[in-house]
N, C-alpha and C positions, 0 to 999 in steps of 0.2 A: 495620471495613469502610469501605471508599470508596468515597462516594457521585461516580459520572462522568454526564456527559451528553458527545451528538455533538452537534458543531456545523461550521461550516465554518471553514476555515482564515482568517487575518488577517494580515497584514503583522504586524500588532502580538506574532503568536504563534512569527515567526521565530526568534530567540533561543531557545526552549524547544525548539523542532522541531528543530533543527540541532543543540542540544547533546544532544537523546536518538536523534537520526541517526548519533551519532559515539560513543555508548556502545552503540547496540544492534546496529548495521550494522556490515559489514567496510570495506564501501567508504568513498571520503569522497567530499565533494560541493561545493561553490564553492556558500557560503549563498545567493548569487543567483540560481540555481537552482531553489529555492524557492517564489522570489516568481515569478519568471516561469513556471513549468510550474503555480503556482496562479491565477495571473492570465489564462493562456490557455483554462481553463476552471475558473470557481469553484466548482462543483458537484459537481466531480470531485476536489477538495479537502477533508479532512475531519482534524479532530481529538475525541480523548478529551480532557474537561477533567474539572477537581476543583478541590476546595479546595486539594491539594498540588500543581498543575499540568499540565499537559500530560503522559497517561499512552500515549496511542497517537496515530498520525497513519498518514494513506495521502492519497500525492499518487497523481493519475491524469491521464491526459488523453484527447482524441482523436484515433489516429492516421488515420481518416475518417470522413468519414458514417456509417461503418456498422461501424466497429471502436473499442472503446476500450482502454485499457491500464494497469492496476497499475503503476505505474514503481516504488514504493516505499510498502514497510508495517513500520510498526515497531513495538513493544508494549513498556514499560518490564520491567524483567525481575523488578521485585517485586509486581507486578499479572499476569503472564499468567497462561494457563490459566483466568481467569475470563469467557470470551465477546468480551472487548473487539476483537479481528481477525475475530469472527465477525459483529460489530456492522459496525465498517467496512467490509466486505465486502460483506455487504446494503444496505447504505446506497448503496456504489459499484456495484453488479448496478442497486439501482433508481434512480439517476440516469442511469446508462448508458442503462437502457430509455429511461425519459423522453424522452432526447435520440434515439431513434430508432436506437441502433449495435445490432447484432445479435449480434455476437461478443466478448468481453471477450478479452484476453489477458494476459499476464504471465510473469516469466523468473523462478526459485528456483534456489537453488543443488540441487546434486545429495544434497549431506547432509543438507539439511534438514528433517529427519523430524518436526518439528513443522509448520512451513508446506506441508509435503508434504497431511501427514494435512487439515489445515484446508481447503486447496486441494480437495482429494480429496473431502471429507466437504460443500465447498457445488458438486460437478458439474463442475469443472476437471478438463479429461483430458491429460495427458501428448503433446504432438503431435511433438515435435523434442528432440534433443539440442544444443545448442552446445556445443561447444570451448572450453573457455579462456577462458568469457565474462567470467569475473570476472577483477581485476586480479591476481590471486595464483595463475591460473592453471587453477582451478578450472571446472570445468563447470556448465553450466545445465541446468535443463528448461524449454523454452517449453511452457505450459500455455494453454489455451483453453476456454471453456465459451459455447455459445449462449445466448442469450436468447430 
């Protein structure tokens, strides 16, 4: 068993976030990216750590006052199914309140029957279809859940 705590994101944890970005994600991402969408709200920045290192991370931001946004959640693929995106996820619902946004959002691919279910299972409802949102052609659901 591995023992994890949440904590917030660090400059110092880039490296470990970007290389479990690019095993567990389709897309890719310009590591700088990182710092900057965690630096524009740090709150809304969150990692799983351990003794083995960085097991989950979800960057988020605010796209206004009153909206935030999941931009990316990841989960090592020899730790999931054990709570840790259920973990981050509340975490991210209750900094969002905090800051006063009323609406959370977030884009999933259309396959994915794990993040669907999780989605599904903390009050994210299915609002829009996108097109081709991912690079590979692939479609989205934009999801949203009130606060």
């Amino acid at each position: 068993m591995v023992l994890v705590y949440l904590r917030g994101f660090s400059e110092s944890d880039l490296g470990s976030v970007y290389e479990l970005a690019c095993k567990t994600l389709s897309e890719r991402y310009d590591p700088n990216m990182f710092t900057s969408i965690s630096s524009s709200w740090p709150e809304g920045s969150l990692v799983v750590d351990s003794s083995h290192g960085i097991k989950a991370f979800l960057l988020g931001s605010l796209s206004s006052s009153v909206q935030s946004r999941v931009l990316m959640l990841a989960v090592s693929e020899d730790i999931r199914r054990r709570g840790l995106g259920t973990m981050l996820m509340r975490r991210f619902l209750e900094e969002s309140y905090k800051k006063g946004t009323r609406v959370v959002s977030l884009e999933v691919r259309r396959n994915n029957r794990a993040a669907l279910n999780l989605y599904n299972k903390l009050g994210f409802r299915i609002v829009e279809v996108i097109p081709h949102y991912y690079n590979d052609g692939e479609d989205a659901y934009r999801m949203q859940r009130w606060l």
